[in-house]
C-alpha positions as CSV (number, residue, x, y, z in Angstrom):
1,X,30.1,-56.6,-27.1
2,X,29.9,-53.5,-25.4
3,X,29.5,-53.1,-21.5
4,X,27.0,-50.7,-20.2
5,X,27.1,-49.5,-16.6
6,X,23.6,-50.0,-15.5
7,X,24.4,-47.8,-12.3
8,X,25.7,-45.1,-14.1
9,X,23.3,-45.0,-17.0
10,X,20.3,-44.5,-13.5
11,X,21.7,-41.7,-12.8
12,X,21.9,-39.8,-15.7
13,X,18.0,-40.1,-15.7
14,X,16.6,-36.8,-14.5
15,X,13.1,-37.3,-12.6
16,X,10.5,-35.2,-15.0
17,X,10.1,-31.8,-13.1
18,X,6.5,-31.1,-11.4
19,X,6.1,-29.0,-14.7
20,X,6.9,-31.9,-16.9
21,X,4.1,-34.2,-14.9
22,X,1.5,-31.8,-14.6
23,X,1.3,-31.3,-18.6
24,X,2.2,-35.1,-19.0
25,X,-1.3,-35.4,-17.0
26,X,-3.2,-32.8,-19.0
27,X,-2.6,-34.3,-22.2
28,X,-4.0,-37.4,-21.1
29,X,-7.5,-35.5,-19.8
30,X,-9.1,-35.0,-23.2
31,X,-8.4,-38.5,-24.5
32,X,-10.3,-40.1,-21.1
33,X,-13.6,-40.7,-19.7
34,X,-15.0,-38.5,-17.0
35,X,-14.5,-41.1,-14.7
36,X,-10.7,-41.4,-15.1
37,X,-10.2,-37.9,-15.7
38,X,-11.1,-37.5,-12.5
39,X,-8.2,-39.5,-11.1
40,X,-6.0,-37.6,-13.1
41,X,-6.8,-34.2,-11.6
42,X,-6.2,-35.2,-8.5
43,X,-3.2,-36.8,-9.5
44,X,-2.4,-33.4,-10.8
45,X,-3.7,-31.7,-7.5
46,X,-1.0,-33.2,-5.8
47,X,1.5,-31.8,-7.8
48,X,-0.4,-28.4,-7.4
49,X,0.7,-28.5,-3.8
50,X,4.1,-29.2,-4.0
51,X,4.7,-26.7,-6.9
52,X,6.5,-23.2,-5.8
53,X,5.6,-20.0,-7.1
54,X,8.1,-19.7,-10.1
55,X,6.8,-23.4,-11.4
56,X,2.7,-22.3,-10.6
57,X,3.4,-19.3,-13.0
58,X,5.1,-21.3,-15.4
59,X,2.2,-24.0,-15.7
60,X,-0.9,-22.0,-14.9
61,X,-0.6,-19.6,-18.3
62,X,-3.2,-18.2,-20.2
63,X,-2.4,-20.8,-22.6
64,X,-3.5,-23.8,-20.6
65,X,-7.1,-21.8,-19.4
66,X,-7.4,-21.3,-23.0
67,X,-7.0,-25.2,-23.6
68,X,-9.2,-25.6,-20.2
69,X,-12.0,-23.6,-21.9
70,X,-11.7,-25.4,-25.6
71,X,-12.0,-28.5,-23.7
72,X,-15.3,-27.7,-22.2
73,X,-16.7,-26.0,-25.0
74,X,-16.3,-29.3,-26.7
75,X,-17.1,-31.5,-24.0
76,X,-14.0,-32.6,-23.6
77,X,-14.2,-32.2,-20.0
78,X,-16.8,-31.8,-17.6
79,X,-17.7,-28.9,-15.9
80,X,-17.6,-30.6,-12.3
81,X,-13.8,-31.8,-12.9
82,X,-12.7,-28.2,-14.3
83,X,-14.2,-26.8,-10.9
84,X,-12.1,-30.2,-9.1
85,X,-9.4,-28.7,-10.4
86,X,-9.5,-25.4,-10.6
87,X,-10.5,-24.9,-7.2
88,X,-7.2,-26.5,-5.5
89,X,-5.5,-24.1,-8.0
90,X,-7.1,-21.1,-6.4
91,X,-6.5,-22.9,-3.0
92,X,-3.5,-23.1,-3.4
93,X,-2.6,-19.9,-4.8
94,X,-3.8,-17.9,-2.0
95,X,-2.2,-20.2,0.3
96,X,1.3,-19.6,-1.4
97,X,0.5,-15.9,-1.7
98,X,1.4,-16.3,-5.2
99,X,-0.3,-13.6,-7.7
100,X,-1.2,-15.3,-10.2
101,X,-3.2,-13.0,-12.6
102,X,-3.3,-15.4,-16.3
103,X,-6.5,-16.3,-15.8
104,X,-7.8,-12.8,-15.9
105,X,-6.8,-12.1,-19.7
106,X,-8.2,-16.2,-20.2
107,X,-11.8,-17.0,-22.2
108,X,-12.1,-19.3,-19.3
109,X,-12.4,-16.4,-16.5
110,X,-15.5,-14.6,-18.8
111,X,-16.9,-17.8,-19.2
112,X,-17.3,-18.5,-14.8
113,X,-18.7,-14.7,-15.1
114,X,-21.6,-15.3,-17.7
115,X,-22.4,-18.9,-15.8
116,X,-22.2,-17.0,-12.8
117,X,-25.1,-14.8,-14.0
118,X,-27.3,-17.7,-16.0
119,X,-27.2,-19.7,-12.8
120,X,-28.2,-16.5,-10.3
121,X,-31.2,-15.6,-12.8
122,X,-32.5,-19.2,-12.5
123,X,-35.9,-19.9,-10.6
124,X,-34.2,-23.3,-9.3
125,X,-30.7,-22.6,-8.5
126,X,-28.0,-25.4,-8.7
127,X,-26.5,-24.0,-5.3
128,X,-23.7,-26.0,-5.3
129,X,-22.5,-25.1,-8.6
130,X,-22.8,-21.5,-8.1
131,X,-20.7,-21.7,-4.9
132,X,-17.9,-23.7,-6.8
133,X,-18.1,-21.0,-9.6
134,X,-18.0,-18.3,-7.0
135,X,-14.6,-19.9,-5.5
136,X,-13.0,-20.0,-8.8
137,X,-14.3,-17.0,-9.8
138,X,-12.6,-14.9,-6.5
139,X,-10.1,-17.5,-5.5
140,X,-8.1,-17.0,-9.0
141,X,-9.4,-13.4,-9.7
142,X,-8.3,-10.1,-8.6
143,X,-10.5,-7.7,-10.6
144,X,-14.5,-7.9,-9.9
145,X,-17.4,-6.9,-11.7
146,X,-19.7,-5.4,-8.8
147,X,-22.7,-6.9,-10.1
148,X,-20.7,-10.4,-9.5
149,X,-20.0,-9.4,-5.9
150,X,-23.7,-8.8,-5.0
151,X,-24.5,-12.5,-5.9
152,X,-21.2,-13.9,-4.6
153,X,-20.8,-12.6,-1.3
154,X,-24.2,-14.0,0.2
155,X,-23.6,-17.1,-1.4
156,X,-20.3,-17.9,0.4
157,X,-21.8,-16.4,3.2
158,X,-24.4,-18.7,3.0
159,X,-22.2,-21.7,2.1
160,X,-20.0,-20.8,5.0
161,X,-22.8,-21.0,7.6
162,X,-23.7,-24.3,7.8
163,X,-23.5,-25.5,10.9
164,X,-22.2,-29.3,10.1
165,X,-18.9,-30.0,12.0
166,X,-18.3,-32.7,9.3
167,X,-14.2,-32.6,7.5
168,X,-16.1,-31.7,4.0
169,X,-18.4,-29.4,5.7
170,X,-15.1,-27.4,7.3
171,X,-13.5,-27.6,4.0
172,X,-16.1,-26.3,2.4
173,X,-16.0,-23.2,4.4
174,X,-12.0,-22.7,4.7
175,X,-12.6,-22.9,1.1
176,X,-15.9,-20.0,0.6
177,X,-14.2,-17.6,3.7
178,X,-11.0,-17.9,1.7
179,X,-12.4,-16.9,-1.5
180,X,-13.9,-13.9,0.0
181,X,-10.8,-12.4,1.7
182,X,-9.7,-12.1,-2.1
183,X,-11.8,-8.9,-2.7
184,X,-9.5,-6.2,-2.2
185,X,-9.9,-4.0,1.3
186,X,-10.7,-1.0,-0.9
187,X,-13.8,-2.5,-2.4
188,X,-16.7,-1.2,-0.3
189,X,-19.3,-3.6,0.0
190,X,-22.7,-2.4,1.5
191,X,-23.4,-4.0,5.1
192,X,-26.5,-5.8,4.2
193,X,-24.9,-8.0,1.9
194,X,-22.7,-9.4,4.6
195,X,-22.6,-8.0,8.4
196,X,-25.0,-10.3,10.2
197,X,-23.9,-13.3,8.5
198,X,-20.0,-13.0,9.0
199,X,-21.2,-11.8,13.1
200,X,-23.1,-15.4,12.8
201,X,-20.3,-17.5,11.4
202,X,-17.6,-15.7,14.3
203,X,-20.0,-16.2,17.2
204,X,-20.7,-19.5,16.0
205,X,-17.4,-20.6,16.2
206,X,-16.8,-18.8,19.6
207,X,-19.2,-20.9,21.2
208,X,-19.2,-24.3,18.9
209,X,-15.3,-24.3,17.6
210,X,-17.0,-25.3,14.1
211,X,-14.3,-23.7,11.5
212,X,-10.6,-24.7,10.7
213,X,-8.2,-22.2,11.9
214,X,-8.0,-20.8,8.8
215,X,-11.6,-20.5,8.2
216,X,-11.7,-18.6,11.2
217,X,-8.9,-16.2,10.5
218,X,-10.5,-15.9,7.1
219,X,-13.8,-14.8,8.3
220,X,-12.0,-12.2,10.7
221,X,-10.0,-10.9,7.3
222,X,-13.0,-10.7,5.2
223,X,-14.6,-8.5,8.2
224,X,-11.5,-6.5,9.0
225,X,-11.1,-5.7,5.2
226,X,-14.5,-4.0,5.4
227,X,-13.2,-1.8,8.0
228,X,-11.0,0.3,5.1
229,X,-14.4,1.6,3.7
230,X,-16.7,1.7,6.8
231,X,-15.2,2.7,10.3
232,X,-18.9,2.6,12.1
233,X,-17.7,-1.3,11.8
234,X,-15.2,-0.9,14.6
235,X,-17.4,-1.3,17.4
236,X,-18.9,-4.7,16.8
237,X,-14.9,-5.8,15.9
238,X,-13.7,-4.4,19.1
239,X,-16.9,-4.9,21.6
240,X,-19.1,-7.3,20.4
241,X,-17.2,-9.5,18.7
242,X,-13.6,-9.0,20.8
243,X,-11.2,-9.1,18.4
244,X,-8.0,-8.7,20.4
245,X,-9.1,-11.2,22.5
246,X,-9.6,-13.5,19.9
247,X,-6.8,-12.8,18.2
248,X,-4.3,-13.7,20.8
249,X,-6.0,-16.1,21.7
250,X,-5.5,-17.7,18.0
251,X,-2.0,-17.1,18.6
252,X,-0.9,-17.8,21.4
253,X,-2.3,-21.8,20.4
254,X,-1.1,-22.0,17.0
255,X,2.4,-20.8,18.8
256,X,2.2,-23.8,20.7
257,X,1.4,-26.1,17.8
258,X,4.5,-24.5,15.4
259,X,7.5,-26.0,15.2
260,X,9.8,-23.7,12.8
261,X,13.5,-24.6,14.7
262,X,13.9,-26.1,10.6
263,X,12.3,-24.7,7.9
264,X,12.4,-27.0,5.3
265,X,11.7,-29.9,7.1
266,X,8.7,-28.7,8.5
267,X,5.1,-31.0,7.8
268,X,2.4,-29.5,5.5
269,X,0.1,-29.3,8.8
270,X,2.9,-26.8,10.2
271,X,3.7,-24.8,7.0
272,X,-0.3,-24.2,7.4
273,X,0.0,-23.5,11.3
274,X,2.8,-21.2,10.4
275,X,0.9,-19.7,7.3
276,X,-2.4,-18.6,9.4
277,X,-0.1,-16.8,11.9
278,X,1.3,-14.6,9.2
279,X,-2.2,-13.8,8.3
280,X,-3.1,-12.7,11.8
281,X,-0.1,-10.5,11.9
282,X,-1.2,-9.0,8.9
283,X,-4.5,-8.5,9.9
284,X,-3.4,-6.7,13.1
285,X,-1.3,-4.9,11.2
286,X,-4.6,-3.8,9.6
287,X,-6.4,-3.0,12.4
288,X,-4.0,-1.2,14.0
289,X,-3.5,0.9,11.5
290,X,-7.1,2.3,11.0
291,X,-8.9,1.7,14.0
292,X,-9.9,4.2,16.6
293,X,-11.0,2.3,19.6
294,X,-9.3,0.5,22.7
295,X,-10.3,-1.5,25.0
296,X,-8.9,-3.3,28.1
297,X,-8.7,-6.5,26.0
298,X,-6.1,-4.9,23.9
299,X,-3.7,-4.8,27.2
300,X,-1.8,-8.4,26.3
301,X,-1.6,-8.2,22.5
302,X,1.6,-6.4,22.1
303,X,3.4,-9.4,24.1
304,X,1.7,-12.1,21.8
305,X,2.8,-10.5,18.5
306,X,6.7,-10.2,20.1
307,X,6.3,-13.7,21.4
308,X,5.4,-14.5,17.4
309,X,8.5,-12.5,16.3
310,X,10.9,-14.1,18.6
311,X,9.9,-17.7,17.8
312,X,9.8,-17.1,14.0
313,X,13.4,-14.5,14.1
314,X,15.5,-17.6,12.6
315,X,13.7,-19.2,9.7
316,X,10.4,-16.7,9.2
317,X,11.7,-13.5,8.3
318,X,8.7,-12.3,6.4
319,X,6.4,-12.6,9.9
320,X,9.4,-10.9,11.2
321,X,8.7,-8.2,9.1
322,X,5.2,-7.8,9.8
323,X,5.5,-8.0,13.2
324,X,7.3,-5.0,13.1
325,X,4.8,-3.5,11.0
326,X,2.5,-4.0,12.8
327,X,4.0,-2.6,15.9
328,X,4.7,0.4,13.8
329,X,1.5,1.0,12.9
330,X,0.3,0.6,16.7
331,X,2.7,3.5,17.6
332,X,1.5,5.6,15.4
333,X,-2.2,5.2,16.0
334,X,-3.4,7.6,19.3
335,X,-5.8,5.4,20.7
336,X,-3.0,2.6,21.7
337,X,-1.3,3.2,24.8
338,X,2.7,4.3,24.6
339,X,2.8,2.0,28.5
340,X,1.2,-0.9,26.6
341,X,3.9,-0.9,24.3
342,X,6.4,-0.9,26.7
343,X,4.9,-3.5,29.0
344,X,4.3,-5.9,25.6
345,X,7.9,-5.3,25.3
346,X,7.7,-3.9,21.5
347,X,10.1,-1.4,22.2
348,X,12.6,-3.9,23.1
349,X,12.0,-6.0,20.3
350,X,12.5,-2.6,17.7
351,X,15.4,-1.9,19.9
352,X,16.7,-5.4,19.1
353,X,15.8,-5.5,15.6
354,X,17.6,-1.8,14.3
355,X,20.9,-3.4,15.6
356,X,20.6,-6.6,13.3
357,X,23.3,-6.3,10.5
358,X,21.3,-7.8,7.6
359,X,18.3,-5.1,8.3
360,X,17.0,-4.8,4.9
361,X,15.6,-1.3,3.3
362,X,12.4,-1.5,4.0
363,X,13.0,-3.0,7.7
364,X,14.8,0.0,8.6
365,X,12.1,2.7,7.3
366,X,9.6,0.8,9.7
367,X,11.9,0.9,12.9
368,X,12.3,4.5,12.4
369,X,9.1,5.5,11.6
370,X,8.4,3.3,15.5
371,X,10.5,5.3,16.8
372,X,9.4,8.5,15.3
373,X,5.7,8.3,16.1
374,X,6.8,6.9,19.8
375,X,9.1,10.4,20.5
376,X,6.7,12.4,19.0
377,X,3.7,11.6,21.0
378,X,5.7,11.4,24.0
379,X,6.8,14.7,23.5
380,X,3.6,15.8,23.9
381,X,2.5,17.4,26.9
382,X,-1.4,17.4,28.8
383,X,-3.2,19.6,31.3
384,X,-4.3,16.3,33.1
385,X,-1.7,15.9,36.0
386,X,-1.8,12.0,36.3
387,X,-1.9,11.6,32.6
388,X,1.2,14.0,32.6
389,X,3.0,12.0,35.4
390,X,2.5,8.9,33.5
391,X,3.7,10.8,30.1
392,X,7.2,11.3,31.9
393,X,8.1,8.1,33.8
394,X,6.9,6.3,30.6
395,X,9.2,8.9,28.7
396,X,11.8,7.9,31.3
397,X,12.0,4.8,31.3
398,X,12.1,3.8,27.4
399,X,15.3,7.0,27.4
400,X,17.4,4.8,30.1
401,X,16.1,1.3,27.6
402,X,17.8,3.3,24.7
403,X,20.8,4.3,26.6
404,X,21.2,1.0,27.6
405,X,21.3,-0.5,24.0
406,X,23.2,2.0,22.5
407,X,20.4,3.2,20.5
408,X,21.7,6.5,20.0
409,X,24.5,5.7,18.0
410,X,22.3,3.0,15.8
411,X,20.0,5.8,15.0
412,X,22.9,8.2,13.9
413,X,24.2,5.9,11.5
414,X,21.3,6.0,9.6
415,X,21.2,9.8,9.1
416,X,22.7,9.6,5.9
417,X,20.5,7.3,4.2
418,X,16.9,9.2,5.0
419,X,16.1,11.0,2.7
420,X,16.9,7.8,0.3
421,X,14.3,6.2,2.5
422,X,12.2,8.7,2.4
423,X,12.6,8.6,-1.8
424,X,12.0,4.6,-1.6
425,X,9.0,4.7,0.7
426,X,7.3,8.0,0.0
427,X,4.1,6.4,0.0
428,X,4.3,5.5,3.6
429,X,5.0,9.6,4.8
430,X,8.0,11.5,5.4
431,X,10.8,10.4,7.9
432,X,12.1,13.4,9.8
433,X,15.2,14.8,8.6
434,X,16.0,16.2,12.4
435,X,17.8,13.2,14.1
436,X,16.0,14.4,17.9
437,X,13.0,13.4,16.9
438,X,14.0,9.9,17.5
439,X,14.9,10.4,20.7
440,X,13.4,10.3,23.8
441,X,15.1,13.7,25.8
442,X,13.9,14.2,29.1
């Protein structure tokens, strides 16, 4: 008789990927009741979660929103467990940043849009089911018919609002604010449709903390995305609604709550923590870039988003990156103060960033542009005596900060490679050819 190695013959048995489970699952869904099915997806949920972007493209294929379609058009599934599941895809998907856009050539996605429309016209409106098709519809989309985002907008607005501090009610809204940051910044969006209902949901939560942190920051992104289209929105973000107060504020917490010392041991409660703080960077990366006003609240920021990039330097490089973004964009823009820069010690973090071996490309086109926009505007001289004697100690002091880190001879070794960055990033303007404009010569 022949001896088999039980041991041995274990581990040749590979565990079924997450793809392998999740289609295992959805062959099983059309062959259930509604009740069961149900389990299944969020069986399949699960997986959803732990899927990363290369096996979420592989899965979620035309193909199976084709099948997803088929199976409702012959009542094979329910409309309320297509939504169940459907809506932790899109979830998920924005969470992941993943851009995912296979439901957008699927019969599935004109399908949400013609329900979307029935339901809308209807005297007696199932609410709830026209805000889950309005979260599928935006949550897994990334191309909008405008007649669709007249009726979506104030009905996750609406669903947003309700003032219930209850786990479903706050998921509920993570889940509508989310959906709305997916329509694109560029998409103007008329202020009647939206402004005193987002004001109501921030103000809210200012007083009555009702929203998850990433409802919240999600309201604030939805708002700030408006700004693209409609600068007269900048005064109720900056005075009446105190945006950089708020915003450091968010930050400075969630920087308490982060743990990121090990990246891939980090909880699903962290990787979220860690997630809404890349958003907020990104958001001030926005603002700064577009917005004309500045206020005293604006004073501490600079420090916050450096206190973000030095916690997240070993494991988070992408909020690395957007930190210096976003400081990049602050130089450039007038109405931020050169001495607030200083004091928030962005300077010093550029200064330490241009000397990192591994900078990438794109990492050094944004430290010189900082630099750039940061000689250029303090080369610029006023009438106004005080405002002149602050121009040149500022001037000053960041030309010894340079001499001291040996910034010159950083900044001449990338002369040769300009005008390849300026060929890579044309979008993003021209870097000056003349290497003393990125210095600071008293």
């Amino acid at each position: 008789m022949e001896m088999y190695d039980e041991d041995k013959s274990n581990d040749d048995i590979q565990e079924p990927s997450l793809e392998d489970k999740f289609s295992k699952l959805f062959c099983e869904l059309e062959h259930c009741p509604e009740s069961e099915q149900k389990v299944k997806i969020e069986e399949m949920n699960g997986l959803v979660e732990e899927m990363n972007e290369e096996e979420f493209e592989l899965v979620f294929n035309t193909e199976l929103y084709d099948k997803i379609f088929k199976m409702i058009e012959e009542k094979k599934m329910s409309m309320e467990n297509t939504i169940l599941l459907l809506k932790n895809v899109g979830y998920c998907d924005v969470l992941k940043s993943i851009w995912n856009l296979n439901l957008k050539y699927a019969l599935l996605y004109k399908r949400f849009e013609e329900m979307i429309f029935e339901e809308e016209k209807k005297e007696e409106k199932n609410e709830k089911l026209l805000v889950d098709l309005c979260e599928c519809y935006l949550l897994l989309g990334n191309q909008f018919n405008s007649e669709l985002i007249f009726i979506c907008v104030p009905c996750l607005l609406k669903a947003a609002s309700k003032k219930e501090e209850s786990e479903e009610a706050q998921k509920e809204a993570e889940l509508a604010l989310l959906a709305l940051n997916n329509i694109a910044m560029w998409k103007f969006i008329e202020q009647k449709l939206y402004l005193k209902e987002i004001k109501e949901i921030i103000e809210y939560h200012q007083e009555h903390h009702n929203l998850t942190r990433l409802a919240y920051q999600s309201a604030w992104q939805f708002l700030m995305d408006r700004l693209n289209t409609d600068s007269s929105l900048e005064g109720v973000i900056v005075n009446e609604l105190h945006f950089a107060r708020e915003a450091a504020s968010e930050l400075e917490e969630l920087m308490i709550c982060a743990d990121w010392k090990k990246k891939k041991e980090m909880s699903k409660k962290e990787a979220k923590e860690v997630l809404i703080i890349r958003r907020w960077i990104q958001t001030l990366s926005h603002f700064f870039e577009f917005f004309r006003l500045w206020n005293k609240e604006f004073g501490g920021i600079f420090g916050i988003i450096v206190k973000v990039f030095r916690a997240a330097r070993d494991n988070q490089r992408e909020i690395c990156d957007w930190c210096i973004c976003s400081l990049r964009n602050a130089a450039k823009n007038r109405a931020v103060k050169v001495e607030d820069l200083l004091k928030g010690k962005a300077i010093d973090t550029v200064l330490e960033e241009i000397h990192r071996p591994t900078l990438n490309d794109g990492i050094t086109n944004e430290c010189l542009r900082f630099f750039m926009n940061i000689s250029r505007r303090l080369k610029r001289k006023t009438d106004d005596e005080k405002e002149e004697a602050r121009r040149k100690a500022t001037k000053r002091k960041i030309s010894e900060k340079m001499e001291e880190e040996g910034y010159e001879d950083a900044i001449i070794s990338f002369y040769e490679i300009l005008n390849f960055l300026n060929d890579l990033y044309f979008f993003s303007g021209k870097l000056s050819l003349d290497i003393s404009d990125y210095f600071m010569i008293i």
